[in-house]
C-alpha beads as a LAMMPS data file, in Angstrom:
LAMMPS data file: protein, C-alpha beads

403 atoms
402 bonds

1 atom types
1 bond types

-500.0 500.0 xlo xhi
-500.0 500.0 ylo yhi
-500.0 500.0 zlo zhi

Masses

1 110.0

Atoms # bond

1 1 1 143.863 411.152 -259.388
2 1 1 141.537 409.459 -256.997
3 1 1 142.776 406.910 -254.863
4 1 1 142.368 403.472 -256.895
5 1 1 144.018 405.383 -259.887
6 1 1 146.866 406.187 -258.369
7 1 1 146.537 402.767 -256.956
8 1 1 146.632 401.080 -260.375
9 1 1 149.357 403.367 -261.934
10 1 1 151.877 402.675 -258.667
11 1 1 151.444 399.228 -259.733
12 1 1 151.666 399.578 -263.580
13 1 1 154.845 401.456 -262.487
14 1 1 156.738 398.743 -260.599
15 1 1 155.815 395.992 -262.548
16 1 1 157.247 397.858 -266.135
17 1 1 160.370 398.714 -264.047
18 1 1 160.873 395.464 -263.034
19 1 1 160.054 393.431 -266.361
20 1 1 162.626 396.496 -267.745
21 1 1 165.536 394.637 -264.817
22 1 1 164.964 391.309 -266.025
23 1 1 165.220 391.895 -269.818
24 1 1 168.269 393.910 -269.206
25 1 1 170.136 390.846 -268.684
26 1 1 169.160 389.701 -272.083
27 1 1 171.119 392.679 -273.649
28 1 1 175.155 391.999 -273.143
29 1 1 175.894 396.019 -273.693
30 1 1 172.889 397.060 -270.965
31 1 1 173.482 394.126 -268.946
32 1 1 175.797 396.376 -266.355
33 1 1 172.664 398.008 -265.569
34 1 1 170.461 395.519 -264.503
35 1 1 171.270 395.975 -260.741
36 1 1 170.673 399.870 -260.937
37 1 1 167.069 399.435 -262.331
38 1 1 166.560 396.530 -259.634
39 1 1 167.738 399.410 -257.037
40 1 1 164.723 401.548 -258.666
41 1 1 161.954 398.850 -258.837
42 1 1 162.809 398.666 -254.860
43 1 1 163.035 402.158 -254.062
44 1 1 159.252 403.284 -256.311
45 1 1 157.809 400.003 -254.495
46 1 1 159.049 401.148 -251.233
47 1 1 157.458 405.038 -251.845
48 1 1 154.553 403.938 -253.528
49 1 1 154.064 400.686 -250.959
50 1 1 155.744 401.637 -247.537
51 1 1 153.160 399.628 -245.625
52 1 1 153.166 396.564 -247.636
53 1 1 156.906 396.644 -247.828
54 1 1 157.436 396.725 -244.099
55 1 1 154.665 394.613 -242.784
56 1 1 154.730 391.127 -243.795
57 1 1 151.205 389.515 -241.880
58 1 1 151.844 391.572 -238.880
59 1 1 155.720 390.730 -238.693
60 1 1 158.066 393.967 -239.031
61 1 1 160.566 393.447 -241.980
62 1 1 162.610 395.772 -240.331
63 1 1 163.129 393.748 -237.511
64 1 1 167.062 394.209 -236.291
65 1 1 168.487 390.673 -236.680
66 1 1 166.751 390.120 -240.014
67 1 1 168.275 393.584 -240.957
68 1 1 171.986 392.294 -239.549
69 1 1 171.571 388.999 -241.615
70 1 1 170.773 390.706 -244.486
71 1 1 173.611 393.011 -243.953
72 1 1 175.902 390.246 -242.920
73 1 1 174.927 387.911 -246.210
74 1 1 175.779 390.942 -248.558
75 1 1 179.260 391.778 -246.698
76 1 1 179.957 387.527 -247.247
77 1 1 178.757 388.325 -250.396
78 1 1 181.154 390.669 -251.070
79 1 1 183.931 388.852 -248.829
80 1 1 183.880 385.773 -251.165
81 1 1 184.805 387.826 -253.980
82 1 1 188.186 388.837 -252.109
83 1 1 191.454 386.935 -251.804
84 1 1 194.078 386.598 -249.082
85 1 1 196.568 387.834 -252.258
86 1 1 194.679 391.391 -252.853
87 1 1 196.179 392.174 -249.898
88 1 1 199.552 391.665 -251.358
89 1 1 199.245 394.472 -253.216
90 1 1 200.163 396.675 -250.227
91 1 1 203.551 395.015 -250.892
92 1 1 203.914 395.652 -254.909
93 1 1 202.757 399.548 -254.917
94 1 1 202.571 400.912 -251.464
95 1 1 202.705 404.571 -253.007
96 1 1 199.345 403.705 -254.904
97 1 1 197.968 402.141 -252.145
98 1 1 198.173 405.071 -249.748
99 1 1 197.216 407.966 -251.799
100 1 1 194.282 405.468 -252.679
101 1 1 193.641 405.310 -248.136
102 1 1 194.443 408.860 -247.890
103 1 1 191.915 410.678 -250.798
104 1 1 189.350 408.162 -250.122
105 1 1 189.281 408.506 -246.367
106 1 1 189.719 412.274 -246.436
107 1 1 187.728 413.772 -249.947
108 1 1 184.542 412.162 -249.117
109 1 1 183.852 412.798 -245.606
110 1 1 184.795 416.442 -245.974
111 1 1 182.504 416.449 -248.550
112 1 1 180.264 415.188 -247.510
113 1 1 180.293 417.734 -244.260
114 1 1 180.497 420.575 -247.271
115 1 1 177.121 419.847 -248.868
116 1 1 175.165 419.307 -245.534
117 1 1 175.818 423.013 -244.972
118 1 1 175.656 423.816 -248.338
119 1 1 171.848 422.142 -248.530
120 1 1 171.317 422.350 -244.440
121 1 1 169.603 418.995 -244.382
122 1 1 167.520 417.963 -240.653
123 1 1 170.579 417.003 -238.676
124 1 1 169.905 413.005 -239.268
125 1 1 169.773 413.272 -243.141
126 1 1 173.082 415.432 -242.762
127 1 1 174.374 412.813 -240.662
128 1 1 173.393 410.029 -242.823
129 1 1 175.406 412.160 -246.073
130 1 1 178.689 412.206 -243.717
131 1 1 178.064 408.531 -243.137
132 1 1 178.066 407.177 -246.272
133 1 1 181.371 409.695 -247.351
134 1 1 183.022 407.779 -244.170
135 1 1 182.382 404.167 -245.200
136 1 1 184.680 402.068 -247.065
137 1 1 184.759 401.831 -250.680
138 1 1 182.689 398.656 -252.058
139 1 1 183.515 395.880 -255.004
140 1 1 181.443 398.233 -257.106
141 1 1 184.797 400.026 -257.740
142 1 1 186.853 396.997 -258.129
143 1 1 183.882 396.210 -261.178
144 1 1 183.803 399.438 -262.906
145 1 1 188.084 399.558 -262.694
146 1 1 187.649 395.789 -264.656
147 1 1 185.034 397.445 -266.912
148 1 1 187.591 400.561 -267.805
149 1 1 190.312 398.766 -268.212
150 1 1 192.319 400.518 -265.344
151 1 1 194.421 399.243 -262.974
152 1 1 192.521 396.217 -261.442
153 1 1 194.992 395.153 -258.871
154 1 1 195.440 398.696 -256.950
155 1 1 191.431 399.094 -256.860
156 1 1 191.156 395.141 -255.542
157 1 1 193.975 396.487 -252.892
158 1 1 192.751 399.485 -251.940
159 1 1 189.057 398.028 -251.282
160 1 1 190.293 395.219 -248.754
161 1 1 192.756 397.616 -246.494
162 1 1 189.802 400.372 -246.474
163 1 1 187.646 397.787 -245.339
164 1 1 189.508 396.634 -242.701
165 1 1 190.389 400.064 -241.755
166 1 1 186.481 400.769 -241.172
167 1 1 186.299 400.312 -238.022
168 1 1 188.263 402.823 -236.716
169 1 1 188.253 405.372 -240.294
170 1 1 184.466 405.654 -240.245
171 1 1 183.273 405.869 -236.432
172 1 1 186.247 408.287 -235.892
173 1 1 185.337 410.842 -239.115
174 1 1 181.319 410.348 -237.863
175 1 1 182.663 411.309 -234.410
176 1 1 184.416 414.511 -235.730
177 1 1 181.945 415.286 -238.266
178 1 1 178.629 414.221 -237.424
179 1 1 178.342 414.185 -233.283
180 1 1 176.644 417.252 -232.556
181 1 1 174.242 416.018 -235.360
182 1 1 173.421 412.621 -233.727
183 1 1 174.763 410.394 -230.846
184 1 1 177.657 408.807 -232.396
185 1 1 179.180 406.152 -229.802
186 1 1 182.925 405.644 -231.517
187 1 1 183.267 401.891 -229.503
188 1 1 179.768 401.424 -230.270
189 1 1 179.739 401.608 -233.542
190 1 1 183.187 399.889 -234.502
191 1 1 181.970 396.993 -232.616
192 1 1 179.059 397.206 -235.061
193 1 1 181.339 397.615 -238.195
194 1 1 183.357 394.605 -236.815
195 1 1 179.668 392.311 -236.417
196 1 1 178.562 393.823 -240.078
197 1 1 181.321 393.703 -242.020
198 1 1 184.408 392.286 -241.021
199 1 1 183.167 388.918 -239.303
200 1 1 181.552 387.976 -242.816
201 1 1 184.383 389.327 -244.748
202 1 1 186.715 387.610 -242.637
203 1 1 184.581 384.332 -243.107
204 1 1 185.270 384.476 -246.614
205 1 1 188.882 385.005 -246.208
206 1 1 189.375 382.103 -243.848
207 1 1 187.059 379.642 -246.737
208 1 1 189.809 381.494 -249.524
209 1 1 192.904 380.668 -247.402
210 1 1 191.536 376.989 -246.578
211 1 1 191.528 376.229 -250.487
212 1 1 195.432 376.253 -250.807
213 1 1 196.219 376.089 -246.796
214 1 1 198.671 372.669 -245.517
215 1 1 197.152 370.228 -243.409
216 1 1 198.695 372.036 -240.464
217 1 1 197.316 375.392 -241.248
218 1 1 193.642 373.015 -241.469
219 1 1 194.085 371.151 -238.207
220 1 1 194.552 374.708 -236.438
221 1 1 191.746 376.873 -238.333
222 1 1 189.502 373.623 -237.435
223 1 1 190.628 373.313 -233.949
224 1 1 189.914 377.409 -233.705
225 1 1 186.873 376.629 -235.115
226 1 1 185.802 373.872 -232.393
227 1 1 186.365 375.967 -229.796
228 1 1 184.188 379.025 -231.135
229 1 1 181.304 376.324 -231.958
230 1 1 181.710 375.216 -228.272
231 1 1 182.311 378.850 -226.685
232 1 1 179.084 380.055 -228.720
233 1 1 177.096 377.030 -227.552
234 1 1 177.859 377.546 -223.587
235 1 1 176.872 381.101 -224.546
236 1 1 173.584 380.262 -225.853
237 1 1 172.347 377.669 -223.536
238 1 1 172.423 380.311 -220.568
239 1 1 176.305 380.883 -220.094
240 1 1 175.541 384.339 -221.203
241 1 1 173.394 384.411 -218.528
242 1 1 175.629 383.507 -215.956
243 1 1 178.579 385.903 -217.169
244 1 1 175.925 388.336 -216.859
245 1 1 176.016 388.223 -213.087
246 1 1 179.960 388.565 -212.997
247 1 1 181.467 390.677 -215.279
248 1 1 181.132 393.950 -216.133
249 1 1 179.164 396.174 -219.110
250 1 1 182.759 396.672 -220.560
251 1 1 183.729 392.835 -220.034
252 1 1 180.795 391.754 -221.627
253 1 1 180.638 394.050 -224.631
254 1 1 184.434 392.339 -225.118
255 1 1 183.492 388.492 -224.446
256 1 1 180.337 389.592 -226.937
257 1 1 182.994 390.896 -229.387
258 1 1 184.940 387.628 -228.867
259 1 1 182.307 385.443 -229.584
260 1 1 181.383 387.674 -233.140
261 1 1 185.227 387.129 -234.277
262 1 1 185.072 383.867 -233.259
263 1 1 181.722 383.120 -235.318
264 1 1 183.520 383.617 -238.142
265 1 1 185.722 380.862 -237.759
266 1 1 182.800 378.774 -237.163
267 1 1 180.669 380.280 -240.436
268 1 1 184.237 380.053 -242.375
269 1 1 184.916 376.642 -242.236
270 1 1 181.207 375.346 -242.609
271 1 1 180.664 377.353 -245.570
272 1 1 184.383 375.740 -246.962
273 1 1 182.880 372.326 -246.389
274 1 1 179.678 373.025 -248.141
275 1 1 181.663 374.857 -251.035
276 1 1 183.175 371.408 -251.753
277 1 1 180.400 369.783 -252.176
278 1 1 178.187 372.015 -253.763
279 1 1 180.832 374.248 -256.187
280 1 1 178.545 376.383 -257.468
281 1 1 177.871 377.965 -253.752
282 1 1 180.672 380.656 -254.774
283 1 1 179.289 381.461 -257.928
284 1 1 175.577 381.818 -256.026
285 1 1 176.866 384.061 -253.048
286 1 1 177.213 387.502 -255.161
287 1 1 173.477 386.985 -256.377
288 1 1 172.577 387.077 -252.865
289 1 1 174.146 389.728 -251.533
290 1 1 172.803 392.158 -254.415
291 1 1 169.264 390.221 -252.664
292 1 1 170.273 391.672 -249.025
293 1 1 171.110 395.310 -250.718
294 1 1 167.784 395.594 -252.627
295 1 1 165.793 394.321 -249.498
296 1 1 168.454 397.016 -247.177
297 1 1 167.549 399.526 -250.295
298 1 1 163.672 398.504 -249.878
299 1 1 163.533 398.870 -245.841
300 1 1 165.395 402.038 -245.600
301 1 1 162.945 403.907 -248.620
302 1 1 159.676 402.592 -246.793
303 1 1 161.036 403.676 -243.674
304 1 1 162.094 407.376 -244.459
305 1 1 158.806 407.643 -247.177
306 1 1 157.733 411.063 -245.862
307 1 1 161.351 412.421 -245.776
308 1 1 162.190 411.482 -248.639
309 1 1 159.228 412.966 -250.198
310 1 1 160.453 416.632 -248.347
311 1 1 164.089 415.976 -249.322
312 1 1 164.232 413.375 -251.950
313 1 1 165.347 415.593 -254.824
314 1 1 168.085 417.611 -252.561
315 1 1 169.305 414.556 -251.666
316 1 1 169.385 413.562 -255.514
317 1 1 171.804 416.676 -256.266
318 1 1 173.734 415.991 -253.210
319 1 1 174.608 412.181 -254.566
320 1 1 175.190 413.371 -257.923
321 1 1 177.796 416.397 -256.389
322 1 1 179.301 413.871 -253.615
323 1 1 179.765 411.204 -256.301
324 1 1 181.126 413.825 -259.085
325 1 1 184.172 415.203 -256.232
326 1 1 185.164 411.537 -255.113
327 1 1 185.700 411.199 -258.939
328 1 1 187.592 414.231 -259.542
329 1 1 189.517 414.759 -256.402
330 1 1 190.417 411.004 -256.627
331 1 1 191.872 411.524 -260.092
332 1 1 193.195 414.555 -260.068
333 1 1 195.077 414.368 -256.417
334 1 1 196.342 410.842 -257.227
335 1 1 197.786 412.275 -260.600
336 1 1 199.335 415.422 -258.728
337 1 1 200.718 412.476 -256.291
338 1 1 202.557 411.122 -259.260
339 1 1 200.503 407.864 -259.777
340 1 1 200.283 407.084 -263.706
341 1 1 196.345 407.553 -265.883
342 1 1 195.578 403.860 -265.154
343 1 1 196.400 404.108 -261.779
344 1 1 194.549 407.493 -261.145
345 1 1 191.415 406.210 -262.407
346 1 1 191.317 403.070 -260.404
347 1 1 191.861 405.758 -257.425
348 1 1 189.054 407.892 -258.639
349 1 1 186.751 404.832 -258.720
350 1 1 187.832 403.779 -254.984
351 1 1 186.985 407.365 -253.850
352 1 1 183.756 407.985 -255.589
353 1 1 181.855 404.773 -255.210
354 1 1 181.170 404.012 -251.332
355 1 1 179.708 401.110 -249.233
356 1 1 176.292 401.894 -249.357
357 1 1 175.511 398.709 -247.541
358 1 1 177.631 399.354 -244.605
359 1 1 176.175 402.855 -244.720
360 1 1 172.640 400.959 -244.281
361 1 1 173.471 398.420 -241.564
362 1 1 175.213 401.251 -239.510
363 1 1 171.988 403.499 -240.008
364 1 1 169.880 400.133 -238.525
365 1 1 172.126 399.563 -236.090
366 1 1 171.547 403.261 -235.021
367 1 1 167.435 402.739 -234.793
368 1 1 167.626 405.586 -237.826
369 1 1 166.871 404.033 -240.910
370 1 1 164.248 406.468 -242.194
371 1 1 166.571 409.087 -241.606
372 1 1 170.485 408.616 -241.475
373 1 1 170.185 405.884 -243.765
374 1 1 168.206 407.761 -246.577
375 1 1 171.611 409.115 -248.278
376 1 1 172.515 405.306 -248.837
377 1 1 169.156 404.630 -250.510
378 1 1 169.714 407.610 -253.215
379 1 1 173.519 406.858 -253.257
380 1 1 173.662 403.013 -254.007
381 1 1 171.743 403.443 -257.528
382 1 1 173.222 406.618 -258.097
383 1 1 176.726 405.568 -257.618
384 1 1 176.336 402.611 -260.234
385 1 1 174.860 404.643 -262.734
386 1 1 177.595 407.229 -262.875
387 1 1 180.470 404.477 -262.223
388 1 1 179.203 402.591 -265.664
389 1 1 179.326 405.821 -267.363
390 1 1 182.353 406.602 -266.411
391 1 1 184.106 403.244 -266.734
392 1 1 182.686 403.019 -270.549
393 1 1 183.981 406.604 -270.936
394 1 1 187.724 405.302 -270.113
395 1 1 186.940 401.988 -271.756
396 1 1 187.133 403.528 -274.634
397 1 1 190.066 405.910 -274.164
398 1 1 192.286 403.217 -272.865
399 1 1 196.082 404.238 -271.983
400 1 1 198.528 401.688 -273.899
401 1 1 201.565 402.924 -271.295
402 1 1 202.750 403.602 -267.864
403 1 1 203.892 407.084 -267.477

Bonds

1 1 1 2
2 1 2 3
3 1 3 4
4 1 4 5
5 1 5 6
6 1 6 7
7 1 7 8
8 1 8 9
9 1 9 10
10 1 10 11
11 1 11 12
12 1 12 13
13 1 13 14
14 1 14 15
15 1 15 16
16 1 16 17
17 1 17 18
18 1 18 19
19 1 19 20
20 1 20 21
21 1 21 22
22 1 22 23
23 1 23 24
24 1 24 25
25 1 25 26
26 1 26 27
27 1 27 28
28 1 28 29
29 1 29 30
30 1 30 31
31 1 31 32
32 1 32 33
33 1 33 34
34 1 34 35
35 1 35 36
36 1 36 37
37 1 37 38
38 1 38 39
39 1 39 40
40 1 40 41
41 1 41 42
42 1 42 43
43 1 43 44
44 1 44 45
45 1 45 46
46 1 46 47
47 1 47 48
48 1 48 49
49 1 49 50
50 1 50 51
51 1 51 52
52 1 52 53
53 1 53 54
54 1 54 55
55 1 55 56
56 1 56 57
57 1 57 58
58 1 58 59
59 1 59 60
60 1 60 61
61 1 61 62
62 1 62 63
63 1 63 64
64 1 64 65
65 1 65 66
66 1 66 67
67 1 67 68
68 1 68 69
69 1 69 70
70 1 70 71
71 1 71 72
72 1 72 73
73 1 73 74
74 1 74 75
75 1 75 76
76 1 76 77
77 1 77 78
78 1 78 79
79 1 79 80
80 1 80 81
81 1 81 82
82 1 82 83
83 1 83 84
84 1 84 85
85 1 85 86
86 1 86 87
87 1 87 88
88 1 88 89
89 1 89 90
90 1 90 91
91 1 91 92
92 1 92 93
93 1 93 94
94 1 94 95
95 1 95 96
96 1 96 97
97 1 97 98
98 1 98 99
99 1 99 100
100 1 100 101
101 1 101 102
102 1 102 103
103 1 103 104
104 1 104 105
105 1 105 106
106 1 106 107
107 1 107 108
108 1 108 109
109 1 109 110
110 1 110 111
111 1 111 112
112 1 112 113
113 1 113 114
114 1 114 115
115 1 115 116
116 1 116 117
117 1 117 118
118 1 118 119
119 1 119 120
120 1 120 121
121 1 121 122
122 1 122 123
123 1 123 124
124 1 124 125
125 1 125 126
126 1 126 127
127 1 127 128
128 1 128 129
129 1 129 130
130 1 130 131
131 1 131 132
132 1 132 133
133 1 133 134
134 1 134 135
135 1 135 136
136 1 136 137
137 1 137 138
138 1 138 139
139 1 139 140
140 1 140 141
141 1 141 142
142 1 142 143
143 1 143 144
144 1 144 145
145 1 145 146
146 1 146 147
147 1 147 148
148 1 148 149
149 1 149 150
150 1 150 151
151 1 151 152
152 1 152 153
153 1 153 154
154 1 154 155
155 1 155 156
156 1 156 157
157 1 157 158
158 1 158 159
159 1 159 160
160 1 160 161
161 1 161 162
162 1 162 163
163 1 163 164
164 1 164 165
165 1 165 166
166 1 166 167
167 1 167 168
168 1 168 169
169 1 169 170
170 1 170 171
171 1 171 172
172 1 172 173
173 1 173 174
174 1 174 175
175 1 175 176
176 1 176 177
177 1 177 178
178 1 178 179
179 1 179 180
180 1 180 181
181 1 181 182
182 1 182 183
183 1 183 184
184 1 184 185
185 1 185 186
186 1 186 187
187 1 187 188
188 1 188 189
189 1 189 190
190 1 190 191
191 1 191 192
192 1 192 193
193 1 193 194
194 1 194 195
195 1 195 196
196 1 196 197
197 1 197 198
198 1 198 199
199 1 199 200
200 1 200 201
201 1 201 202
202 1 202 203
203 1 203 204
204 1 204 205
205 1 205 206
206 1 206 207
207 1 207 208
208 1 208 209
209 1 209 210
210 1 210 211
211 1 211 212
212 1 212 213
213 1 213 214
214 1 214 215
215 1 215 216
216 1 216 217
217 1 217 218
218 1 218 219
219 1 219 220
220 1 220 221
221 1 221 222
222 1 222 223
223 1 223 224
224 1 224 225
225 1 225 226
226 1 226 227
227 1 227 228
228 1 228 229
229 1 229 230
230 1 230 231
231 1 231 232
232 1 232 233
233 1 233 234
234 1 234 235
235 1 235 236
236 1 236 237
237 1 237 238
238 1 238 239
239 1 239 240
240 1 240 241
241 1 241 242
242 1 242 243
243 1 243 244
244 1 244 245
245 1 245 246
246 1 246 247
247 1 247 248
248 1 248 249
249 1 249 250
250 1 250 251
251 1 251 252
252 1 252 253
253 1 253 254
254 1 254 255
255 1 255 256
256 1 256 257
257 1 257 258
258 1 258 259
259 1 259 260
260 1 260 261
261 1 261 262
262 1 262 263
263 1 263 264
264 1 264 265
265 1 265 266
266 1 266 267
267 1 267 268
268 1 268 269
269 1 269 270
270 1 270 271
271 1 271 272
272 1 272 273
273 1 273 274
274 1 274 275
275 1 275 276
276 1 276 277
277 1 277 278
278 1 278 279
279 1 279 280
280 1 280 281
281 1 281 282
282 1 282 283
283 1 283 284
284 1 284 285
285 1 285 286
286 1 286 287
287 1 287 288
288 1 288 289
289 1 289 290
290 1 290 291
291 1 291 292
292 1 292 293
293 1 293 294
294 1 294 295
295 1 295 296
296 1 296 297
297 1 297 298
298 1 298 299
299 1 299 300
300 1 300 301
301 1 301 302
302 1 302 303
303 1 303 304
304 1 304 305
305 1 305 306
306 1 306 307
307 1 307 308
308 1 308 309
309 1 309 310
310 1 310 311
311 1 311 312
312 1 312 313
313 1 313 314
314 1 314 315
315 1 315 316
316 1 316 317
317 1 317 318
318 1 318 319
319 1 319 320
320 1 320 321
321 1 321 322
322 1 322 323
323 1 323 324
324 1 324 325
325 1 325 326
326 1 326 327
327 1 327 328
328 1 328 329
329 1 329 330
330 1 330 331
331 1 331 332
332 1 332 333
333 1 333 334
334 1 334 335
335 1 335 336
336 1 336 337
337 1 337 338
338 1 338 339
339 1 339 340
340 1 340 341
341 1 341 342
342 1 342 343
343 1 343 344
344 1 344 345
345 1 345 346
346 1 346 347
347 1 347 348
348 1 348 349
349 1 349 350
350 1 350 351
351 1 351 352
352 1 352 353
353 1 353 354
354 1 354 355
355 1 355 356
356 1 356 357
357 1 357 358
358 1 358 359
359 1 359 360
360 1 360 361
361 1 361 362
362 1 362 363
363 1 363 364
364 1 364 365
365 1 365 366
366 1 366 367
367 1 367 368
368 1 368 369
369 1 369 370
370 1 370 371
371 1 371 372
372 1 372 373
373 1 373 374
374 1 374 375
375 1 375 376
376 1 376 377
377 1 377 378
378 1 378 379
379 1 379 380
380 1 380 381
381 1 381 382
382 1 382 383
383 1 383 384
384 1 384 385
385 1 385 386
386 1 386 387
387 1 387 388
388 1 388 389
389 1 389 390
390 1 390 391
391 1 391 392
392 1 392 393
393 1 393 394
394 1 394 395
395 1 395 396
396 1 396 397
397 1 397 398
398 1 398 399
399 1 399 400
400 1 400 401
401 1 401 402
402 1 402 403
C-alpha cells in the first residue's frame, strides 16, 4: 500500500478501536473490558503514530518529570483505593498472607529469568521481562478477586505489604537477575520506587487515616505537614543550592529522599482538604490514573516502535507464558501450602497480574523506555484480558465452603 493508504487505514484503525472502548461501557457484561481495548487504541496509535505521539509542537512527551507525574498520579490513583485496615489483614491470616509474599516475589521473577533464555531477547528487552516479574502486584488483582468471588480481603492484603515491600523485593531480584543485562543501581532504584510509588501511595493513606483520625492525631499530621511545606520551600528557593556546597553525594541523595517522604505529607493533607469540599475527588482519582497508564502505555510503544516491530510477537508469547505460570504456580503452591480454593485463587491473581505501571516508571527512570519498558506495554493489556477470563471462569464455579 502506498504511503497515504496506509496513512488512511492507520487512522480508520484507531478511530474504530477507540469508538469500540467507549461503547464498551454501554454493555454491563463487556464493560470489564473497556480499559483493555483503551490499552490497544494507545498501543496501534503509538506504532502506527510514534512521531505524533511523542512530539507535541516541538515539546518531548517523554520528558522525565511529566513521565514521574504521570507515574505518580496513577500510583495516588491506586493509593486512594487502599485503606489503613487492608493492612490488618496481616493480623487475621498471616499464613495466607505469606505464601501470597513468598510465590509472588519468587514465581515471577524466576520466570521471568526462564523465558529470557528460553526466547534470548537483546539484553534490555530481557531485562525489561525480569522487571515487570519483580514488581509488585497491582489493584488489578484485588478487581478480578471481587469479580470471582474469591477471597477479597487476602488479595487487598497481599497487594499493600508487596507494595511496600518494593523497594527492596524488586531492585534486589533486578540486581540478581538482570545486572549483567543492564546497570541496575539497587539504592538507585529503591529511591526511585520510594519517589514513584510509595510517596503517592502513602499520600493516600495519610488522606484515609485523616477521615476517622482524633484531633490529636490531626494537629500532628498537620504540624508534620507544615514543616515539609516549609523544608520543601527553603529547598526550592536556593537552599538546595547551598546544601549543595556542604554535604556530600550520599547526604544529599538522603536530604533529597527526606524531602520526597516528606512531600507526601504535604500532598496528603491538601488533597484531604480538597476531598471535603469537593467529594467526588475520590470517586474521580481512579479515572485518572487509568489516564497516566494509557499515556505511560502510549510513550513506552512510540518509544520502542522499531523493537517492537523485531520482537513484538515473542514478546506476545512471553506475556501470555509469564502470565499463565503466575496463575498456576500461585494456585497450585498456595493449595499445596494448605490455603483453602477461595484463598488459592485470590493468591493466583496476586502472582499473575503485576504492576505494569511501576514496571514503566522504573524503565523511565532508567532512560530505557523503548527497551526495558516494552514487556510492560505488552503485559498491562495482556494481563487484564486473561485476569477477566479467568475471574468469570471462577465466577461461575464459586466454592460455597472453607476447606
Amino acid at each position: 500500500m502506498d504511503p497515504l493508504t496506509n496513512h488512511v487505514f492507520g487512522a480508520v484503525l484507531v478511530v474504530l478501536t477507540v469508538a469500540l472502548a467507549v461503547s464498551l461501557r454501554f454493555s454491563p457484561k463487556l464493560r470489564g473490558y473497556q480499559f483493555t481495548v483503551w490499552i490497544v487504541a494507545v498501543v496501534l496509535a503509538g506504532m502506527i503514530y510514534p512521531d505524533h505521539i511523542l512530539h507535541l509542537n516541538g515539546w518531548d512527551m517523554r520528558n522525565k518529570w511529566v513521565m514521574l507525574i504521570a507515574i505518580q498520579m496513577v500510583m495516588f490513583g491506586m493509593g486512594t483505593q487502599m485503606r489503613l485496615h487492608d493492612f490488618a489483614g496481616v493480623l487475621k491470616s498471616p499464613r495466607g498472607v505469606f505464601v501470597g509474599i513468598i510465590c509472588h516475589f519468587s514465581v515471577m521473577p524466576l520466570v521471568g529469568l526462564a523465558l529470557t533464555k528460553i526466547f534470548h531477547f537483546e539484553p534490555e528487552i530481557a531485562a525489561g521481562v525480569i522487571l515487570i516479574g519483580s514488581c509488585s502486584s497491582g489493584l488489578a488483582s484485588n478487581v478480578m478477586a471481587y469479580m470471582a468471588r474469591s477471597n477479597l480481603a487476602l488479595s487487598v492484603t497481599v497487594t499493600a505489604v508487596t507494595t511496600m515491600l518494593a523497594p527492596i523485593m524488586t531492585p534486589l531480584w533486578m540486581k540478581l537477575l538482570a545486572g549483567t543485562m543492564v546497570e541496575v543501581k539497587f539504592f538507585n532504584m529503591m529511591v526511585e520506587i520510594i519517589k514513584i510509588v510509595l510517596v503517592p501511595i502513602g499520600a493516600a493513606l495519610l488522606h484515609d487515616y485523616l477521615k476517622h483520625a482524633s484531633a490529636e492525631g490531626k494537629k500532628i499530621v498537620l504540624g508534620i505537614a507544615t514543616f515539609a511545606a516549609l523544608w520543601l520551600g527553603f529547598l526550592a528557593l536556593g537552599g538546595w543550592d547551598m546544601l549543595t556546597t556542604r554535604f556530600s553525594d550520599g547526604a544529599l541523595t538522603a536530604i533529597a529522599l527526606g524531602g520526597f517522604l516528606l512531600s507526601a505529607f504535604v500532598i496528603g493533607v491538601v488533597y484531604h482538604a480538597l476531598a471535603k469540599r469537593l467529594p467526588w475527588l475520590d470517586g474521580v482519582m481512579p479515572a485518572l490514573a487509568i489516564v497516566g497508564i494509557l499515556y505511560v502505555t502510549a510513550m513506552t510503544t512510540a518509544s520502542g516502535r522499531d523493537n517492537l516491530m523485531k520482537v513484538g510477537a515473542l514478546l506476545f508469547v512471553a506475556s501470555v507464558l509469564h502470565n499463565s505460570a503466575g496463575y498456576f504456580f500461585g494456585y497450585f503452591l498456595s493449595r499445596w501450602a494448605g490455603l483453602d480454593k477461595n484463598s488459592a485463587r485470590s493468591i493466583a491473581f496476586e502472582v499473575g497480574l503485576q504492576n505494569g505501571g511501576m514496571a514503566s516508571g522504573l524503565a523511565s527512570a532508567m532512560g530505557k523506555l523503548g527497551t526495558v519498558g516494552l514487556a510492560a506495554a505488552i503485559f498491562i493489556p495482556w494481563m487484564n484480558i486473561s485476569g477477566s477470563v479467568l475471574a468469570n471462569y471462577w465466577r461461575k464455579r464459586p466454592v460455597f465452603r472453607v476447606e
